[in-house]
Structure formats: structure tokens, C-alpha cells
N, C-alpha and C positions, 0 to 999 in steps of 0.2 A: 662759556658754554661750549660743549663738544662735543653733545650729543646732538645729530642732527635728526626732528620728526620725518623726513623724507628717505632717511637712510635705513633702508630694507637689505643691505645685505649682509652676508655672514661673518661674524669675527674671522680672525686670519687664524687667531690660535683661539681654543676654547679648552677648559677643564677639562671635558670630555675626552680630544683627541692626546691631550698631553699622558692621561693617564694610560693608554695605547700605543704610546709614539714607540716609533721602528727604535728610537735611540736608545729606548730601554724595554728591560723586562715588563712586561705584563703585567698590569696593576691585581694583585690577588686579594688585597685588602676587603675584609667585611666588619665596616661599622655598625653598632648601632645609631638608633634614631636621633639619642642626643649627644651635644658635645659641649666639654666646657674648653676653651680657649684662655691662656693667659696671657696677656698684653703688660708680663712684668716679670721681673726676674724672684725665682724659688717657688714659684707659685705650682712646677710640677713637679720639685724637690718634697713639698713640701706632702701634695697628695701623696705621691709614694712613698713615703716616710709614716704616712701616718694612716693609710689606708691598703687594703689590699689590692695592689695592684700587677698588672703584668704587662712586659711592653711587646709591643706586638710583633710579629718578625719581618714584616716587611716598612721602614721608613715612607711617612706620609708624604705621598707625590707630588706635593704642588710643584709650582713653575719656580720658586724664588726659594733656595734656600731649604732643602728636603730635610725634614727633621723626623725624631723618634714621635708616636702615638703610642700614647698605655690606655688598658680597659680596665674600668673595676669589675674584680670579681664578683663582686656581690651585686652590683645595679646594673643596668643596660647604659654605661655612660660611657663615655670617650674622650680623653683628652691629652691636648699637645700647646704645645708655644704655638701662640698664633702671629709669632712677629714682630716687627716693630713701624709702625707708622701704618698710612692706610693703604697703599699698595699690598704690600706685604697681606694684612690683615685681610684684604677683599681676596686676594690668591688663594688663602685658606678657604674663603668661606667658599668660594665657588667649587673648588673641589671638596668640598665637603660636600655641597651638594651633589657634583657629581658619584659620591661615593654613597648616595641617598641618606644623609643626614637630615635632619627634617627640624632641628630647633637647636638651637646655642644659647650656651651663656659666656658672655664674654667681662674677663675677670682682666683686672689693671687697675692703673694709678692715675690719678689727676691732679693739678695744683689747682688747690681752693686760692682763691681771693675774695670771701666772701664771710664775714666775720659770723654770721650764722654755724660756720664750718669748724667742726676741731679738726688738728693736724688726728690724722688714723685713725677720723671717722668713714664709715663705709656708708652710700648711697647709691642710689637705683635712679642711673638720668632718665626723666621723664622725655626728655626731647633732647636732640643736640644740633646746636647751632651747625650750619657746614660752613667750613671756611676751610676745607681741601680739596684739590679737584678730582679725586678716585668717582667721587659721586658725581660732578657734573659729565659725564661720560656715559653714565647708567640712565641721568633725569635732565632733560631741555630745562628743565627750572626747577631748585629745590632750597629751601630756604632753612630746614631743619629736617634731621629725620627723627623717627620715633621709634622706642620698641614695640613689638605685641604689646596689644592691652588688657589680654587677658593675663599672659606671663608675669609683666611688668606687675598685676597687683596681686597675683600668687607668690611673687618672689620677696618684693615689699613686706609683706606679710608673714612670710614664714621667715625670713632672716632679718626680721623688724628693725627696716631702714628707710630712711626719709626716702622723698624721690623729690627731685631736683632739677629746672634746665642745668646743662653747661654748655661747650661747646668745643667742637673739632678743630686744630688749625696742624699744616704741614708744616708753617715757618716757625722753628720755635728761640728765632731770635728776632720776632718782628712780632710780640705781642707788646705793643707799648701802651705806656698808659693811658692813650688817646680811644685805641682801640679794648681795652680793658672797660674804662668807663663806658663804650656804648654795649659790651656785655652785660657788664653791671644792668643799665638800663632794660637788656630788654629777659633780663631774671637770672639770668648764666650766675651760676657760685663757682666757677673754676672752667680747667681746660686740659684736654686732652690731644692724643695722637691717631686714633684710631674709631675713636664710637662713631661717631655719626657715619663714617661708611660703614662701618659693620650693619648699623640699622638699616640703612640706603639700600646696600646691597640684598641684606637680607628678606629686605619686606621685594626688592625687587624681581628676586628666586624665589618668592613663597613661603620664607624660613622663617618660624616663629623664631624670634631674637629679642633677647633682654642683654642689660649688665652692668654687674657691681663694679664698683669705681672706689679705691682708698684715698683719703685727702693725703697728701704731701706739701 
């Protein structure tokens, strides 16, 4: 735990001032309200390929790793790489929100261990275990985060996919089968790098947040 409740004062760096900082140009970028995030590789090869899109002219400013953002032409929507792991992944979402984004969908991969699960099935995690510490930082105690609950069964519904616990972890060579079976146990079909901060952070900014998840 490293978030302390007595601890009132200001981050050192915030989304906010990095997208102003003296070291670069003046953030000019105008998002719209939604964004979909990929936490997987081709996934913005794949929008552009197959949808009308244009990428923007200024490079998305987070702190880690400044990447291209495209808009589609035809919706109000926005998207880019959102990363890898959940540092990375929280950098996005906070300057998104500083860039007034106001809901995400976040798109990636998870490894099912849960025979329920076909390999390159898609689902909608209802809750994600934390077991990274992006989110202990944001919450004194958090056990799982969740997405919207409204989103979560708008999204369910319209891309007709189970919903599912899983669960977040940063060590991806310390999931052993000890720690698998209390997974297992407490519903988790698989695991990921990124959700449950994305959710953590999200509900923590106010961000309606969902997202699909492919088995591997």
C-alpha cells in the first residue's frame, strides 16, 4: 500500500502539466469524448486498414513512450497503443483525461486458464483481480477493480460476449500454479497486464471504462 489517506499534497508531475511542460511544444491536440486503447499488437493496424481513418498531426503526449493517435472519420472516436503493462497503460489514461476524454474501451489479450474459455474467444471482464501495484498508489485498499456498469452491459450486448472475473498481475513469471488455483478459486478464467488499472484508474478520474480481452 502506497497510497497514504493523510497525504494531501500535489503529485510532483501530473498529466496536466507534462502536456505544457517548457521541454516541449504546446499540447494542440482535440480529442473527442471516446477512446479505444490497444493493449496488443495490430490492433491499430488493423482499424486503419479496415476503417476510415486519419492520424492526427500531433503525437499523443503522455509521459512514457509518445506514440501516433488516429480519429475516425465517420464516429467521434479516438485511438492509439495504449502500452504495455500497467504503468504505461495508467500514463495513457490520465492524459486522456487531461485531454478531456471522458470513456474508453480498452482492447488486449489475456491467457485463459479456465476450460470454460476457447483460445480466440473474446470477453468483457466483469471485475479484475489487482495483483499490480499502479493501482495501489491511486486506492489505500483495493481488492479488484471494475468497469462501468452501464458500459460493461452495453458492450456485452452489442459485441455478444460473456463477461467474466480475471485478474491483473505485473510479474509475468511468478504466476505459479499455487497462485493460479487461488484464482481459479475465487472465479478469475485467465490473466492479464493492464485491466484492473485501467478500471482503478479510470473509475478513479471519473472515466466510464470497459474492455474486451481475446483468450490466448
Amino acid at each position: 500500500m502506497w497510497c497514504f489517506p493523510n497525504d494531501k499534497t500535489a503529485p510532483i508531475i501530473t498529466a496536466e502539466a507534462q502536456l505544457n511542460s517548457s521541454h516541449r511544444d504546446h499540447c494542440a491536440l482535440q480529442l473527442p469524448e471516446t477512446a479505444i486503447l490497444f493493449f496488443m499488437s495490430r490492433g491499430v493496424d488493423y482499424l486503419c486498414a479496415h476503417y476510415a481513418a486519419r492520424e492526427l498531426p500531433e503525437p499523443f503526449p503522455c509521459f512514457l513512450n509518445r506514440r501516433p493517435v488516429w480519429e475516425l472519420e465517420d464516429d467521434p472516436i479516438c485511438f492509439l497503443d495504449g502500452g504495455r503493462g500497467s504503468p504505461q497503460a495508467c500514463d495513457t489514461v490520465e492524459t486522456l483525461a487531461a485531454l478531456g476524454v471522458k470513456r474508453l474501451i480498452a482492447v488486449g489479450m489475456f491467457g485463459a486458464f479456465d476450460p470454460r474459455i476457447s483460445i480466440g474467444e473474446i470477453i468483457a471482464p466483469e471485475k479484475a483481480f489487482v495483483e499490480e501495484g499502479t493501482s495501489l498508489h491511486y486506492y489505500a485498499s483495493i481488492e479488484y477493480a471494475a468497469p462501468d456498469d452501464r458500459l460493461l452491459k452495453l458492450t456485452a450486448l452489442r459485441a455478444r460476449v460473456n463477461t467474466y472475473p480475471i485478474v491483473t498481475t505485473d510479474a509475468v513469471y511468478r504466476q505459479t500454479f499455487y497462485k493460479e488455483q487461488l484464482w481459479r478459486e475465487k472465479g478469475a478464467v485467465g490473466v492479464d497486464m493492464e485491466t484492473s488499472a485501467v478500471f482503478s484508474v479510470s473509475r478513479y478520474l471519473g472515466f466510464e471504462g470497459v474492455g474486451l480481452l481475446m483468450a490466448s
